[in-house]
C-alpha positions in Angstrom: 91.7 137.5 87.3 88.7 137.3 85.8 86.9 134.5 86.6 88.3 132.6 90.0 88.3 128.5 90.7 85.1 128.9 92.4 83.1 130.7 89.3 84.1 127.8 87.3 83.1 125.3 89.9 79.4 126.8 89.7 79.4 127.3 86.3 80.3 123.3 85.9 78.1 122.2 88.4 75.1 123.7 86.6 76.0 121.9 83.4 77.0 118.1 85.1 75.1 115.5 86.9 76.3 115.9 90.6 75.4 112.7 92.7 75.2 113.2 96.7 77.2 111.2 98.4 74.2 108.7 99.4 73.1 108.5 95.9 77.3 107.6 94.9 77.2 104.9 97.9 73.8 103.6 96.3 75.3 103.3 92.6 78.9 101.7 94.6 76.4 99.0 96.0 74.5 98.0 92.5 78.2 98.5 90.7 76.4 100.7 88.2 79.5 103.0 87.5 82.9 102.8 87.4 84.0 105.2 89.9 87.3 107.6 89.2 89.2 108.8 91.6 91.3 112.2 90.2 92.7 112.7 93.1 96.9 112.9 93.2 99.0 110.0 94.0 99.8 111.6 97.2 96.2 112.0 98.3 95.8 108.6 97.7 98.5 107.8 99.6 97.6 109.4 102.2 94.0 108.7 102.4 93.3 105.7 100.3 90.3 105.2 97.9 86.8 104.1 97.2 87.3 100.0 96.6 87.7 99.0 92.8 88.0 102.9 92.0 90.3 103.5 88.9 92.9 106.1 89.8 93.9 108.7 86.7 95.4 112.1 87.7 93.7 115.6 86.8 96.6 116.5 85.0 96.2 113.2 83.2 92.5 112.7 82.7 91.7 113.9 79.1 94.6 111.7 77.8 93.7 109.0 79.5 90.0 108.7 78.4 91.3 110.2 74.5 91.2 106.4 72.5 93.7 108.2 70.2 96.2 108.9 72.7 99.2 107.2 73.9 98.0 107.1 77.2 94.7 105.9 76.5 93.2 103.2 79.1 91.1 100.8 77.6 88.7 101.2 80.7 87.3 104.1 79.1 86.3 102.4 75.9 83.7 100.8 77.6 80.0 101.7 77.9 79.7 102.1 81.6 78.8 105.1 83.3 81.5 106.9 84.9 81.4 108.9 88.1 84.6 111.3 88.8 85.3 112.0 92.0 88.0 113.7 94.3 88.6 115.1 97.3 85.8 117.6 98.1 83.7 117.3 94.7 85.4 121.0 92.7 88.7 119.2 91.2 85.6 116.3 89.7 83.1 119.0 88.7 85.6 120.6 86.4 86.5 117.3 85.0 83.2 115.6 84.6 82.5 119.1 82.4 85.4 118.6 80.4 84.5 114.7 79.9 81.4 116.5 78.7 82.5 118.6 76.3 85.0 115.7 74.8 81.8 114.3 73.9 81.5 111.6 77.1 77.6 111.1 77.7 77.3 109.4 80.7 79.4 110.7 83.3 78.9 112.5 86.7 80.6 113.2 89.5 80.1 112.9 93.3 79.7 116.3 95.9 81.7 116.4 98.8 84.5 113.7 97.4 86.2 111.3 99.4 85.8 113.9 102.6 82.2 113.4 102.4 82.0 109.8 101.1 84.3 108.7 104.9 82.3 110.9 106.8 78.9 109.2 105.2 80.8 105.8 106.3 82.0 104.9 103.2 85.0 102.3 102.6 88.1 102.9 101.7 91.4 101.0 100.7 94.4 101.9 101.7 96.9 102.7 99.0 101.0 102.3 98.7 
C-alpha cells in the first residue's frame, strides 16, 4: 500500500477547515451550520447524535449532496454552511475534502467527532 488511511487524513486536513470541538459547540449555539453526522446507522444507534444533525452515510454522501442524483436531499441545495462530522473527526476530514472538490465552498468538519463533542459536554439525542 502506498499511501495508508492516515496519509490521507493529513493530506485532507491540510486542505479543509477543521473546527475544534468548542468552536463546533459555538456555531451549534448561533445555528450557523447545518451539522452532518456521516456516521453509520449503527453508530448512531448506538450513541445517538448532535440535536437537529442531518444523518447521511459515508458511503452515501456524494449522492446525497449531487442535485442530479436520485438520492439527492434538498437540504443540500441550500446556502448554509455545512459542518461534517463523525466519530473521531478522520471519516469527516475525508469527506469535507471530497465536498471540496465536488465544488462545495462552505463546508468544514469538526476534530475529535462525536467522542470529543460528549466529552466537551455536548448534547446528544438518542436515536432508534
Amino acid at each position: 500500500m502506498n499511501k495508508g488511511f492516515k496519509a490521507l487524513v493529513s493530506e485532507a486536513n491540510q486542505q479543509i477547515v477543521t473546527h475544534s470541538v468548542e468552536e463546533a459547540m459555538n456555531i451549534f449555539n448561533q445555528s450557523q451550520a447545518l451539522f452532518v453526522d456521516i456516521r453509520d446507522r449503527p453508530e448512531l444507534e448506538r450513541d445517538g447524535q448532535i440535536p437537529g444533525a442531518v444523518h447521511v452515510s459515508r458511503g452515501m454522501l456524494e449522492f446525497v449532496v449531487d442535485p442530479e442524483s436520485p438520492y439527492h436531499n434538498p437540504v443540500f441545495s441550500e446556502s448554509e454552511p455545512i459542518l461534517l462530522y463523525c466519530a473521531s473527526g478522520g471519516r469527516s476530514a475525508l469527506a469535507a475534502k471530497t465536498l471540496q472538490e465536488m465544488g462545495m465552498a462552505d463546508v468544514s468538519h469538526m476534530a475529535g467527532g462525536l467522542k470529543g463533542w460528549k466529552e466537551a459536554g455536548g448534547q446528544t439525542t438518542a436515536v432508534s
